[in-house]
C-alpha positions in Angstrom: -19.7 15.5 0.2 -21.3 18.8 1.3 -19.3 21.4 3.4 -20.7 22.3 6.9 -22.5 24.9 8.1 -19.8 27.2 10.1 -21.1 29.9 12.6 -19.0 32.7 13.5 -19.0 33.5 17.6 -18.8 37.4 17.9 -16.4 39.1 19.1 -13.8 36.0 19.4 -13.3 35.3 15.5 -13.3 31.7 16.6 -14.9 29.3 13.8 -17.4 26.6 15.7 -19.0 24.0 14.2 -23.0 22.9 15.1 -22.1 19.4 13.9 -19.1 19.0 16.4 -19.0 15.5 17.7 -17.8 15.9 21.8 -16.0 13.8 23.4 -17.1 13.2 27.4 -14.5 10.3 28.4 -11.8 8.2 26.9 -12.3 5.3 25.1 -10.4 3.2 27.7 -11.6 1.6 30.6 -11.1 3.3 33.5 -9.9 0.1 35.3 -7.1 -0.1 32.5 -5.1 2.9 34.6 -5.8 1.6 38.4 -2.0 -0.1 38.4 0.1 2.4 35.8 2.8 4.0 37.3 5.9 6.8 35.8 9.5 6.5 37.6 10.9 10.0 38.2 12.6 10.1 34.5 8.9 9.4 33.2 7.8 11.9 34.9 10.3 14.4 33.3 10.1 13.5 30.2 6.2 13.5 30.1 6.4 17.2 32.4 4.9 19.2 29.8 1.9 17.1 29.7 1.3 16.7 33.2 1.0 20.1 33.8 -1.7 20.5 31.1 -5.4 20.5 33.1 -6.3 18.7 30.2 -4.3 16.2 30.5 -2.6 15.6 33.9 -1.0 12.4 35.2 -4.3 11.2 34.3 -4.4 11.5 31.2 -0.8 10.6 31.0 -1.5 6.9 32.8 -4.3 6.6 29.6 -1.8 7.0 27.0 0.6 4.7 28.9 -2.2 2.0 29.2 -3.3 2.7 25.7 -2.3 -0.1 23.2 -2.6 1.4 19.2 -1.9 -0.4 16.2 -0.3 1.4 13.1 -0.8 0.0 9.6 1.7 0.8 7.6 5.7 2.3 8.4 5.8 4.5 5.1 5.1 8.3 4.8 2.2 8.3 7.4 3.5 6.0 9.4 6.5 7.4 10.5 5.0 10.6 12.4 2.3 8.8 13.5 5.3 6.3 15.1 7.2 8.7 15.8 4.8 11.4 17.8 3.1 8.4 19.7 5.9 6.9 20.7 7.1 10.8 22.0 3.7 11.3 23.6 4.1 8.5 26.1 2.0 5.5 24.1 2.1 2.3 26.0 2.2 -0.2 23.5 2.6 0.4 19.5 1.9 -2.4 17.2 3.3 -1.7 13.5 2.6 -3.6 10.5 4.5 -4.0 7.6 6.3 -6.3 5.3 8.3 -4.1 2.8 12.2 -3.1 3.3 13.2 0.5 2.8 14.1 1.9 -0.5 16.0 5.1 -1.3 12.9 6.6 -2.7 11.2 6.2 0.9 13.8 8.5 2.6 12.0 12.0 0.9 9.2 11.5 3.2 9.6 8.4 5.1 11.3 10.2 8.2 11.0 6.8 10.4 13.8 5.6 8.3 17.8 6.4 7.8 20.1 6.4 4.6 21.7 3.4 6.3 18.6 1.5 6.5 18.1 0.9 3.3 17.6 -2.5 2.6 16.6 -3.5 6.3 13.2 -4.0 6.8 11.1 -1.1 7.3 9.7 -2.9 10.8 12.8 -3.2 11.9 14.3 0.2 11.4 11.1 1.8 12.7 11.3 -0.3 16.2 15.1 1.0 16.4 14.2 4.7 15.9 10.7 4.8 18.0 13.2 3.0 20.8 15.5 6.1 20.6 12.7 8.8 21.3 11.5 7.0 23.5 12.6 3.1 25.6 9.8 3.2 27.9 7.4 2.4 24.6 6.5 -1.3 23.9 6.7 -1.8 19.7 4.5 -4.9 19.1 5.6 -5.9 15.6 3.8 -7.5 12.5 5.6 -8.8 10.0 2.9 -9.4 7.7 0.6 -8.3 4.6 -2.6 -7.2 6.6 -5.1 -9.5 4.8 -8.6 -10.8 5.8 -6.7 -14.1 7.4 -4.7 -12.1 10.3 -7.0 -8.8 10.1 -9.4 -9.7 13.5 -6.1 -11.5 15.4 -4.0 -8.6 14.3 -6.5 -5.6 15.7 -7.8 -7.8 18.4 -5.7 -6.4 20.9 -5.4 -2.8 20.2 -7.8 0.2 21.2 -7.4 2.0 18.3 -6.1 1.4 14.9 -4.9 4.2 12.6 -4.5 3.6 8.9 -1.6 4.6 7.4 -1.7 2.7 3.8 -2.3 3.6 0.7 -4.4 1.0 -1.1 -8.0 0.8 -1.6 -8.1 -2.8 -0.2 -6.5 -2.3 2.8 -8.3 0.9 4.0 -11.8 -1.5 3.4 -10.1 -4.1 5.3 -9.0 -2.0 8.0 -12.5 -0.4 8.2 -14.4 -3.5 7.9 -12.3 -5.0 11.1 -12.5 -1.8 13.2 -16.6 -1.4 12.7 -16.7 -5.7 13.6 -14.6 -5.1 16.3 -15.8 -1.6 17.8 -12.5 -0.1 17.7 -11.6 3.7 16.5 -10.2 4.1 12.8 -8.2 6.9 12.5 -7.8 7.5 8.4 -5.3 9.3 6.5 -4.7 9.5 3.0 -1.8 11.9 1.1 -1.5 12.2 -3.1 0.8 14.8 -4.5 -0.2 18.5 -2.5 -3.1 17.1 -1.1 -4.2 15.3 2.3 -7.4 14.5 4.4 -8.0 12.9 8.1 -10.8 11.8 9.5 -12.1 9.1 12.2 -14.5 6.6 11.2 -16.2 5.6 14.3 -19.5 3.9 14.0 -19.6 2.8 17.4 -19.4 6.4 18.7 -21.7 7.4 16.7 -20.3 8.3 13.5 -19.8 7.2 9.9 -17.3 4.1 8.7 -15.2 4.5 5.9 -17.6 3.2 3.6 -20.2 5.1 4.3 -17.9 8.2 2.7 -16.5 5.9 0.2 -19.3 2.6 -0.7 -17.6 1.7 -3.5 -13.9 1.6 -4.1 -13.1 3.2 -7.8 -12.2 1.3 -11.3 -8.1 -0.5 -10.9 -6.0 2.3 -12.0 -8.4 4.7 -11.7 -6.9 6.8 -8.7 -2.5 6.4 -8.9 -0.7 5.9 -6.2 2.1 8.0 -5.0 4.7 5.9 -6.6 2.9 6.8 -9.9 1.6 10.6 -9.3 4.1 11.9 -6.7 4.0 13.6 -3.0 5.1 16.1 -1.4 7.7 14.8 1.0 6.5 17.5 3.7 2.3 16.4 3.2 2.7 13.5 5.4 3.9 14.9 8.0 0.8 17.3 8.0 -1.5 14.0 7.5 0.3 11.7 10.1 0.3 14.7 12.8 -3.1 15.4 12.6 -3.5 11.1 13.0 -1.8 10.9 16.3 -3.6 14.0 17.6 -6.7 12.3 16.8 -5.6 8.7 18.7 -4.2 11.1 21.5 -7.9 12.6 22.1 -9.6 9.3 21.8 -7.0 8.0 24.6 -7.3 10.6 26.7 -11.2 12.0 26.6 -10.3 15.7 25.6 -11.2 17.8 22.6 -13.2 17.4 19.6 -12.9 14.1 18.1 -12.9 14.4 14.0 -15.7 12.0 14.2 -18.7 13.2 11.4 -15.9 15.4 9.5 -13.3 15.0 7.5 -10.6 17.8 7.3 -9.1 18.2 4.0 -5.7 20.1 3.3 -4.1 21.9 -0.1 -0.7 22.6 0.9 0.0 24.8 -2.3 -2.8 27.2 -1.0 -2.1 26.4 2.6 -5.8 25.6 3.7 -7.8 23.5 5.6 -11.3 22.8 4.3 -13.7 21.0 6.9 -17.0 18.7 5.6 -19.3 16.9 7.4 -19.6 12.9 6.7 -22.8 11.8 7.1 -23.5 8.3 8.6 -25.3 6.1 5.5 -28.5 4.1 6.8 -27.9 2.1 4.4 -24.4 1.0 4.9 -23.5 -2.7 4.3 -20.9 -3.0 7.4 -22.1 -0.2 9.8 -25.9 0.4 9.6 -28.8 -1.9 11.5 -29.3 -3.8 9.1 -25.5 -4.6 7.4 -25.3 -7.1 4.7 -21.7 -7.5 5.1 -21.1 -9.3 8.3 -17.8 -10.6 8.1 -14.0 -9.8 6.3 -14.4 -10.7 2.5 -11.8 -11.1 -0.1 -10.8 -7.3 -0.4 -8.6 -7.6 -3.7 -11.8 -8.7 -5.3 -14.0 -6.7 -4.2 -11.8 -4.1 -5.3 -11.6 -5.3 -9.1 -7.7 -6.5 -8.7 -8.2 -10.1 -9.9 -11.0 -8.6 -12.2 -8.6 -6.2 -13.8 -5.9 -8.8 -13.7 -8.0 -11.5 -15.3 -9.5 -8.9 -18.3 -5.5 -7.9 -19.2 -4.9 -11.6 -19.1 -7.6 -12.3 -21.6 -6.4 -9.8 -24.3 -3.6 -10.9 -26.3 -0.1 -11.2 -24.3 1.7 -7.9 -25.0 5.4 -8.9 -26.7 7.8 -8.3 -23.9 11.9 -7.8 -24.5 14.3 -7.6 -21.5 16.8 -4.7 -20.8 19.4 -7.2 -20.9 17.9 -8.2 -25.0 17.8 -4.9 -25.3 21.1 -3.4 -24.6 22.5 -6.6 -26.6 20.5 -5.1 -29.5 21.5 -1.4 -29.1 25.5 -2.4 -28.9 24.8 -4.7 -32.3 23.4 -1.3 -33.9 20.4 -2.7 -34.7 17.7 -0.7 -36.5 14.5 0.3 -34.3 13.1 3.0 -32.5 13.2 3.4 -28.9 10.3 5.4 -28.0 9.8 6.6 -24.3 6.3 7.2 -23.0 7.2 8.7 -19.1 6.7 12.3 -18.9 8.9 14.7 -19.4 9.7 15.8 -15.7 10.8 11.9 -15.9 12.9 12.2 -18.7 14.6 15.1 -17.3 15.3 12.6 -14.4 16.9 9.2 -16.1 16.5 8.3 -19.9 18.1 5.5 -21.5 20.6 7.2 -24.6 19.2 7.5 -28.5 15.2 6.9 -27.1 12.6 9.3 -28.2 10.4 10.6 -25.9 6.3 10.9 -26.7 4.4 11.0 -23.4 1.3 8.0 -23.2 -1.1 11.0 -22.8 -0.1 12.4 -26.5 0.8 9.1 -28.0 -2.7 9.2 -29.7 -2.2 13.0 -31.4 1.5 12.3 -32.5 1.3 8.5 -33.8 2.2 10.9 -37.3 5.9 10.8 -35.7 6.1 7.2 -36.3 6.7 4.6 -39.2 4.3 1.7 -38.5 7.5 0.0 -41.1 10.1 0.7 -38.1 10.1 -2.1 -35.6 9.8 0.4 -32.0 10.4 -1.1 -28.5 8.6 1.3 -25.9 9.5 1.7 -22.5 8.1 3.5 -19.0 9.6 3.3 -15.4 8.1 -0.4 -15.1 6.5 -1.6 -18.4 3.1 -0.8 -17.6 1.9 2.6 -18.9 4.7 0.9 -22.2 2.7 -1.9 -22.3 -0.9 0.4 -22.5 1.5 2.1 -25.6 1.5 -0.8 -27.2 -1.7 -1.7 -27.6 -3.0 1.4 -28.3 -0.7 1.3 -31.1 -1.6 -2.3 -32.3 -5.0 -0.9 -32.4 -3.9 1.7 -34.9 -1.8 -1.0 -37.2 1.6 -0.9 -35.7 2.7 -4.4 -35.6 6.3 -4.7 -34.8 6.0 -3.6 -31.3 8.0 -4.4 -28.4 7.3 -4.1 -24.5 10.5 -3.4 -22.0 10.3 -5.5 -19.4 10.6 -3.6 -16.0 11.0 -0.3 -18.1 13.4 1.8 -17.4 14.1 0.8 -13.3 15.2 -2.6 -14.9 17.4 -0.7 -17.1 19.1 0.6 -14.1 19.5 -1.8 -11.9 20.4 -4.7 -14.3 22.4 -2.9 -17.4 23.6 0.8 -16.5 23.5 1.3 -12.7 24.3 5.5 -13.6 21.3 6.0 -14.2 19.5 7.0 -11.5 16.3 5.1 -10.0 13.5 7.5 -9.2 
């Protein structure tokens, strides 16, 4: 990606941009608003909008005709739920299948300490009810997969992403350039965040025109593995629903061509300009992908998945094994390959700690005699251990099954799940 070229306007110190993409109407039919009308409590409650020249109870009749779909209730999710629904959004379709979890709650904001355990759909209908009734919440209780993708987006005028897997955002990309419909994109890791719209229709780029091909299974970890900042997607899902805001109503400077990326240690916005590929397989003249495809494959999934199952079957022990073998006093070594930070979280008592990342430089610490059982937080950086030692002679190895979350919710529920 190349940065843009900014110019400076004199005497204003106001940053424009030559590649600016302007927006002249909404993206909804102007028929769509002939019959919307707002009682007098509407009215209030949408007050501050109305008496925006921007906006006006014109603009406020778009967003109440407006129908957008949200992928995903998580971390973007809930502002972009919870700021639509706010902003007067006609109908909000969500889609989701998960339940809440207490490590959703840091972020999560759509969802409460006693929701835990509910499904995330149904906790975010009962909260984006309580900003606002007048708001219609569509609901999808589904995996978005290439079988419901086109029936799903169908009805909707814009969908915003708000996932965090590679084959979902193709997906969602794929079905919004097929369809014509506005893809709002977010994406969040650790400090870090970027928005964009992908837009082909309107004239700009599609998602993979930034991105062509998705990178190698466990290349990029998620947030569940690397961490964010609860605060980030707030920033993220904000900037989403300003985006599907400007779309709806015909204002402003759609971020159609750029992408805006944010560092929230340094506190600063960096703008580049995404350049539409001629060569695109989805979105140029001539696309070679006409239709939804399997998108776990084309992402290496099954790939990766069949290559693990080829080599030979890590040796696998359960927690519950395991603690029977700790109260016998049996003799092994209990090695722990999380990092430290994680250690400092939860550890399971008499295990020795040598991060995956070091394992190679400190194998010296270890007695290929000793029988070890290695654990992570699920069993699968443990299970990477393993083999890396099998490669270097170890041979009585064992795998915990489930790591160290296992641990906790099946043997010793004081230690904490993180």
């Amino acid at each position: 990606m190349t940065r843009p070229a900014l110019a400076f306007t004199k005497g204003l110190g106001i940053l424009t941009n030559p590649y600016l993409f302007y927006m002249s109407k909404s993206i909804l039919d102007p028929a769509r608003i002939a019959d919307i009308e707002f009682s007098n409590d509407e009215i209030a409650r949408y007050s501050r909008h109305l008496i925006m020249p921007e906006v006006t109870l014109e603009g406020q009749k778009r967003l109440k005709a407006a129908k957008v779909l949200c992928i995903g209730t998580g971390g973007l999710g809930s502002p972009i739920g919870l700021y639509l629904a706010a902003a007067g959004i006609g109908t909000l379709g969500l889609v989701d299948f998960d339940v809440v979890d207490y490590s959703n709650l840091q972020r999560q904001i759509l969802h409460g300490t006693k929701d835990v355990g509910r499904k995330k759909l149904n906790s975010a209908r009962d909260r984006i009810k309580e900003i606002n009734p007048n708001v219609q919440v569509d609901l999808h209780d589904a995996l978005f997969s290439s079988e419901n993708a086109r029936e799903i987006v169908e009805p909707y005028d814009i969908v915003i992403d708000g996932t965090d897997n590679f084959p979902t955002r193709y997906l969602s990309n794929d079905i919004c350039v097929f369809l014509k419909k506005p893809n709002v994109y977010g994406s969040i890791f650790r400090f870090d965040g970027q928005c964009t719209v992908f837009a082909p229709h309107l004239g700009g780029p599609c998602y993979r025109c930034l991105y062509p091909e998705p990178p190698p299974p466990g290349m990029v970890p998620s947030c569940a593995e690397g961490g964010v900042l609860g605060v980030l997607p707030g920033i993220i899902g904000v900037m989403q629903a300003i985006e599907a805001i400007k779309l709806i109503v015909g204002i402003g400077e759609p971020l159609i061509g750029r992408l805006v990326h944010f560092d929230a240690l340094k506190m600063k916005f960096r703008e580049f300009k995404i350049r539409k590929d001629p060569s695109c397989p989805v979105c140029s003249e001539n696309p070679t992908i006409t239709d939804l495809i399997d998108y776990d494959q084309f992402c290496g999934i099954p790939q990766a998945r069949a290559e693990e199952e080829a080599e030979a079957p890590v040796p696998e022990i359960t927690v519950e094994a395991l603690k029977a073998r700790i109260d016998r006093q049996d003799k092994f070594v209990l090695l722990d390959v999380r990092e430290p930070y994680e250690w400092d979280v939860a550890k399971i008592p008499g295990s020795k700690l040598i991060p995956l990342g070091e394992l190679a430089s400190r194998m010296s610490e270890l007695d290929s005699a000793d029988e070890i059982i290695i654990h992570c937080k699920v069993g699968v950086r443990s299970a990477k251990a393993v083999r890396e030692l099998q490669k270097a002679g170890f041979s009585k190895l064992l795998n915990v099954e489930g790591g160290i979350l296992a641990w906790a919710e099946r043997v010793d529920p004081s230690v904490p799940k993180y």
